[in-house]
Every structure is written in structure tokens, then in C-alpha cells.
C-alpha positions in Angstrom: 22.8 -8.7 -23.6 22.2 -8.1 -19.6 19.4 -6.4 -18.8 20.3 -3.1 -16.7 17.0 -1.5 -15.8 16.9 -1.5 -12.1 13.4 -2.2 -10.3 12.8 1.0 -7.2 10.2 1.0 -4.8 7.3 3.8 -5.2 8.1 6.4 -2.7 4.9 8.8 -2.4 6.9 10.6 0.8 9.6 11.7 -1.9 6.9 12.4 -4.6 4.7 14.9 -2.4 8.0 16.4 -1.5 9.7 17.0 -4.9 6.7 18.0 -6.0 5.8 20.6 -3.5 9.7 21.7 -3.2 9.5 22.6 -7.0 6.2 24.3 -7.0 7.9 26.0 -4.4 10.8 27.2 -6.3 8.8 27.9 -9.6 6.6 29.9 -7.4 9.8 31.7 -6.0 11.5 32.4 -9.3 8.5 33.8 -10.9 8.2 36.3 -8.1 11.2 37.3 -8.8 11.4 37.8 -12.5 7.5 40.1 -11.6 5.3 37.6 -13.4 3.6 36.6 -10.1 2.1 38.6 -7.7 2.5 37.2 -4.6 3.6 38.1 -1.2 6.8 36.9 0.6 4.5 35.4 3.5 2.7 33.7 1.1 5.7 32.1 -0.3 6.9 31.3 3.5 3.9 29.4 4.5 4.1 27.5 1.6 7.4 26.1 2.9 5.6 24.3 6.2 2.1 23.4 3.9 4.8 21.3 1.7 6.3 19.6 4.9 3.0 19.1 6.4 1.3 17.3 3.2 4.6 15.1 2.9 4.2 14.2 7.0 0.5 13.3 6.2 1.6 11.2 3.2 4.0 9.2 5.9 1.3 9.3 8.4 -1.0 6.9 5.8 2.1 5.0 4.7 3.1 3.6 7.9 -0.9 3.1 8.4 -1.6 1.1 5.6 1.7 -0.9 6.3 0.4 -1.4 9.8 -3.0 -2.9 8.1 -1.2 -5.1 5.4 1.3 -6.4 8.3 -1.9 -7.1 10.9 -3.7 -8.6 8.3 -1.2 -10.9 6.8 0.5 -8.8 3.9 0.4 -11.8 1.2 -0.7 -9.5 -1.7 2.4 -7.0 -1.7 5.0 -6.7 -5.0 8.1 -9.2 -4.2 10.8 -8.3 -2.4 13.8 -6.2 -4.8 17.4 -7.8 -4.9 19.1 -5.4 -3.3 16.9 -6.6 -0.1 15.0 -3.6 0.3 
């Protein structure tokens, strides 16, 4: 029998984004139905707070890949098949 699970990468970019794109919308539709009492501002900075954190999450990405790469990056999970 072959085996079909397929390996992915961690992507903590994608994570902090999904995340913070579905509190958004959770936070959105429970405005709407009157459960939550919150402002439409409040709701529209939450928008550029979500962006931000996920741009801070890639900031320390590409940091730490910078430190494993300087350093000699030996210790990392093996290459997937698909190259990536």
C-alpha cells in the first residue's frame, strides 16, 4: 500500500495570518448578528495589527535563517522531495 501523506514545511507567516484573518471575521460577524459590542474603527485597525504581527513574524524568520545560514545550518529538518 503507498503511503500518501505528504511532508509541508511549518509556515508561521501563514499561521499568524490565518489566524488573525479569522479572528478578524469572527469578530466581524459577531458585530453583525449584535453579540459584540464593538466599534467599526475598532474592527478597522484590527485589519493593519493582523498585517503588522504577520510582517514581524517574517521579520524573525528571515533572522533566524540569516543565523542558521552564518553559522553553518547543519541542524535543520532534511530537505522535502518536492525540492522545497
Amino acid at each position: 500500500m503507498k503511503d500518501t501523506v505528504h511532508r509541508r514545511r511549518f509556515e508561521p507567516v501563514r499561521f499568524v495570518l490565518g489566524l488573525g484573518l479569522l479572528a478578524l471575521a469572527v469578530c466581524h460577524l459577531l458585530r453583525e448578528r449584535g453579540d459584540l459590542d464593538v466599534s467599526a474603527l475598532a474592527l478597522a485597525l484590527l485589519l493593519p495589527s493582523v498585517l503588522l504581527a504577520a510582517l514581524c513574524v517574517a521579520g524573525a524568520k528571515q533572522l533566524v535563517r540569516g543565523a542558521r545560514r552564518r553559522r553553518g545550518g547543519g541542524g535543520g529538518p532534511p530537505p522535502l522531495p518536492d525540492g522545497r
